[in-house]
C-alpha positions as CSV (number, residue, x, y, z in Angstrom):
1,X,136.0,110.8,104.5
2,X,139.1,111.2,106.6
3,X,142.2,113.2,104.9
4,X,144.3,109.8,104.1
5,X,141.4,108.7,101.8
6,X,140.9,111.6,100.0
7,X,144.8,112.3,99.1
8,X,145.3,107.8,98.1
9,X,142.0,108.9,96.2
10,X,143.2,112.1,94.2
11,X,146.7,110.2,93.3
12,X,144.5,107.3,91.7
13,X,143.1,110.3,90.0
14,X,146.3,112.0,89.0
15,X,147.7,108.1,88.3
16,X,144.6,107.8,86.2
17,X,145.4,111.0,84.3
18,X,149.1,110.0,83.3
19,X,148.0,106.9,81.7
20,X,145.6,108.8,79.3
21,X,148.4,111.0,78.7
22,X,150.4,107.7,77.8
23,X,148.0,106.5,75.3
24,X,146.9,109.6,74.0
25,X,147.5,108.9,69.9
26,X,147.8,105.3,70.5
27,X,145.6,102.5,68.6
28,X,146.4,98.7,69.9
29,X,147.8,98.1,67.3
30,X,150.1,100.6,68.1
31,X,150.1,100.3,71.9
32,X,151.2,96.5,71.5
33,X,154.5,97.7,69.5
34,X,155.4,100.2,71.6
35,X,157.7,98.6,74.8
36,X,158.0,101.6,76.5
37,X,154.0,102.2,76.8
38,X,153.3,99.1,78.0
39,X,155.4,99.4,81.0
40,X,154.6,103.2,81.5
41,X,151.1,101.9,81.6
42,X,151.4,98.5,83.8
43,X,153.6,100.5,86.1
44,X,150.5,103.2,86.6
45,X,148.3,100.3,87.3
46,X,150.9,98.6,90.0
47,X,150.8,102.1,91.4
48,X,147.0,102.3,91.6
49,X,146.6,99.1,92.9
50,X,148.8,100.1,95.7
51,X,146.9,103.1,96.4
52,X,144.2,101.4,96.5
53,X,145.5,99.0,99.5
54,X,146.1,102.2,101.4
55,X,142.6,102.9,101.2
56,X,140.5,102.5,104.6
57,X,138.3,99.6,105.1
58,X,135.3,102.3,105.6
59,X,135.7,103.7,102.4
60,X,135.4,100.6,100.2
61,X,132.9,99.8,102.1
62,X,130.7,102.7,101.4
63,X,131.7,102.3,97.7
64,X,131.0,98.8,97.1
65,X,130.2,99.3,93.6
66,X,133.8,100.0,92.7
67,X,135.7,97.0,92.1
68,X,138.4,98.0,94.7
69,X,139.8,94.2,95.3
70,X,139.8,93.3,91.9
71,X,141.2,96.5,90.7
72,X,144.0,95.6,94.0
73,X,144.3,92.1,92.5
74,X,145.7,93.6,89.2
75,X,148.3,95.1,90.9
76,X,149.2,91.8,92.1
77,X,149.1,89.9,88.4
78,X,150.8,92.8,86.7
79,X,153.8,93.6,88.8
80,X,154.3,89.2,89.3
81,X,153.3,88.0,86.4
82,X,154.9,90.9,83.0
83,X,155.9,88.6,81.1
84,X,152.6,86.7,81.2
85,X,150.2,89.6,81.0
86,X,147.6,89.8,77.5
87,X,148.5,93.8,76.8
88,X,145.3,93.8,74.9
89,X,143.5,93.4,78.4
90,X,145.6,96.1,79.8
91,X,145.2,98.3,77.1
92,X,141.6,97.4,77.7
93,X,141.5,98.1,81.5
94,X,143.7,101.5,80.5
95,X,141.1,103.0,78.2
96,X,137.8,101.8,79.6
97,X,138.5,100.9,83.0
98,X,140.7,103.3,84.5
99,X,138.3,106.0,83.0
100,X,135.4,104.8,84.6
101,X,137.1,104.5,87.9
102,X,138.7,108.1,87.6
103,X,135.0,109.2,87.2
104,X,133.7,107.2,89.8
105,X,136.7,108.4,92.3
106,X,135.9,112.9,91.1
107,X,132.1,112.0,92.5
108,X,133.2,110.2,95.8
109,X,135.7,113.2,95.9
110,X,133.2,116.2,94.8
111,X,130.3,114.6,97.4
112,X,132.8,115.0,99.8
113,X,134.2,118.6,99.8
């Protein structure tokens, strides 16, 4: 892994870590209600999705079972398309998604230290 991939991958970590910190206390119910979460939390996932551009071609390709272009994609429909985004989906992706790819992302990083 070459030095650019391992720092895009440890701020998709630390991006990852804000938005538990974000949500931490939060229900849906009370995610939906609260403006300011929402777009802490689609604002983390524009920035992850750009990270995850930056990313090299080899690395996705020796993690293929990581979503990376849909993950990517998200960026795309949350920072075009606010106003027309389900926030149950997003706090879906927030608290079962991200999680799974900030876990994914510590092995790819601790296999390569």
């Amino acid at each position: 892994m070459n030095a650019r991939d391992r720092t895009v991958l440890i701020n998709i970590c630390d991006e990852a870590k804000i938005m538990a910190e974000l949500t931490a206390g939060f229900g849906l119910d009370s995610f939906l209600r609260d403006e300011r979460t929402k777009r802490a939390v689609a604002m983390s996932l524009i920035n992850i999705g750009e990270l995850i551009k930056l990313l090299s071609f080899e690395l996705r390709s020796e993690h293929k079972h990581i979503p990376w272009k849909a993950i990517a994609g998200l960026r795309d429909v949350t920072a075009h398309g606010y106003k027309t985004l389900r926030m149950d989906d997003i706090w879906l992706t927030a608290n079962d998604e991200i999680p799974r790819l900030k876990k994914a992302i510590e092995g790819i990083l601790s296999a390569n230290t």
